[in-house]
N, C-alpha and C positions, 0 to 999 in steps of 0.2 A: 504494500500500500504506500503511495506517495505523501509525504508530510510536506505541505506549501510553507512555504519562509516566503517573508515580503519584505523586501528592505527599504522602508519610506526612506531614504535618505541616499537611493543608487540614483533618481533622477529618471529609471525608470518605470513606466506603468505600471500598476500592480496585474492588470493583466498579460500584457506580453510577462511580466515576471513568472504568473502562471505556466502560460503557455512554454514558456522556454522550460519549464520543469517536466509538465509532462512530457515535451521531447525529448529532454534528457533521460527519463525514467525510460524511454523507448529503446535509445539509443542502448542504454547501459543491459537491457532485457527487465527491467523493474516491470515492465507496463508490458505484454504480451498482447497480441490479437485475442479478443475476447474477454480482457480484464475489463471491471469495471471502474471507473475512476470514482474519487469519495462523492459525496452528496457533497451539493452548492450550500446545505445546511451545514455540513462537516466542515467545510474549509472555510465559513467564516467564521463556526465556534474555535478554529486553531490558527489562522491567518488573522483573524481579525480585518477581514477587508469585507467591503459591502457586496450583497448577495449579486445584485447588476455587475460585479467587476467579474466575479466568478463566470459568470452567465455570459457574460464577453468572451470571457477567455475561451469557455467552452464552446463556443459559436465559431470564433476564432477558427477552434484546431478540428470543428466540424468542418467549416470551409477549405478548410487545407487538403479534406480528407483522411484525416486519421483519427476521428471517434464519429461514434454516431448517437444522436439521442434516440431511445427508445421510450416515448410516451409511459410514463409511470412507471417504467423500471431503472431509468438511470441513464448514464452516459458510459458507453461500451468503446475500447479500442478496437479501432476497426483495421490498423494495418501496422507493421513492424517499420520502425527506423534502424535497427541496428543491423548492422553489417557481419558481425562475428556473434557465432554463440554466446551467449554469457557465461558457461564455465570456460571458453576462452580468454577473457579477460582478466581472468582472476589473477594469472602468472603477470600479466601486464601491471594488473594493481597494485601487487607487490612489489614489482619493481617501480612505478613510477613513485607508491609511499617512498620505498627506500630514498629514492633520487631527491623528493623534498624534504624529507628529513638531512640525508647531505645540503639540501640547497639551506635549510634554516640553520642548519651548524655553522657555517659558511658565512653566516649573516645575513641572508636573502630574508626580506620581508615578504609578506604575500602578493604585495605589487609586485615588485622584481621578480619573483619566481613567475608570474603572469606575464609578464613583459617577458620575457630568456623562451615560456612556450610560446610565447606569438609568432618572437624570431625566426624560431627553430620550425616550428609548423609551416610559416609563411616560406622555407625557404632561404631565409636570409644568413643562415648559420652552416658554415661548410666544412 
């Protein structure tokens, strides 16, 4: 089950914040074709954000195509994001922990260590 965090103070919207969580949950295997996502009741009694932001979001990642509303039973995942199984990423996880544990020894803050993957991701690091 996905737990929503809202960071009023990232500058972004509380619902693309949603929405970028359930793809993450996708991504990662959290969220499977078939899962249900929490009730719009659920994630404002633990987000604290208004029922229309939830109801956004989930319209959102309906239009996107990857949930669907089913009239009185919920909002269902309707298609996978992720590319590897998720017991594939497990060996990954372990190393990428290890690698920000060296990056926090190191004295990397969580921006730095964000910025160093942007690099590296983008390319810019050879």
């Amino acid at each position: 089950m996905v737990e929503f965090h809202v960071d009023r103070g990232s500058g972004l919207p509380a619902y693309l914040q949603l929405g970028r969580q359930v793809r993450e949950a996708m991504r990662l295997g959290w969220l499977q074709p078939g899962d249900r996502l929490p009730t719009v009741r659920d994630v404002v009694a633990t987000s604290g954000v208004n029922a229309n932001t939830v109801l956004k979001a989930y319209r959102e990642l309906e239009l996107a195509g990857l949930v669907e509303a089913r009239q009185g039973s919920g909002t269902f995942v309707k298609a996978s994001l992720g590319s590897a199984a998720p017991e594939d990423l497990d060996p990954l996880r372990a190393t990428l922990a290890r690698w920000v544990a060296e990056a926090r020894s190191a004295g990397l803050e969580d921006e730095d260590i964000y910025a160093l993957l942007r690099e590296v991701l983008s390319g810019g690091a050879q």
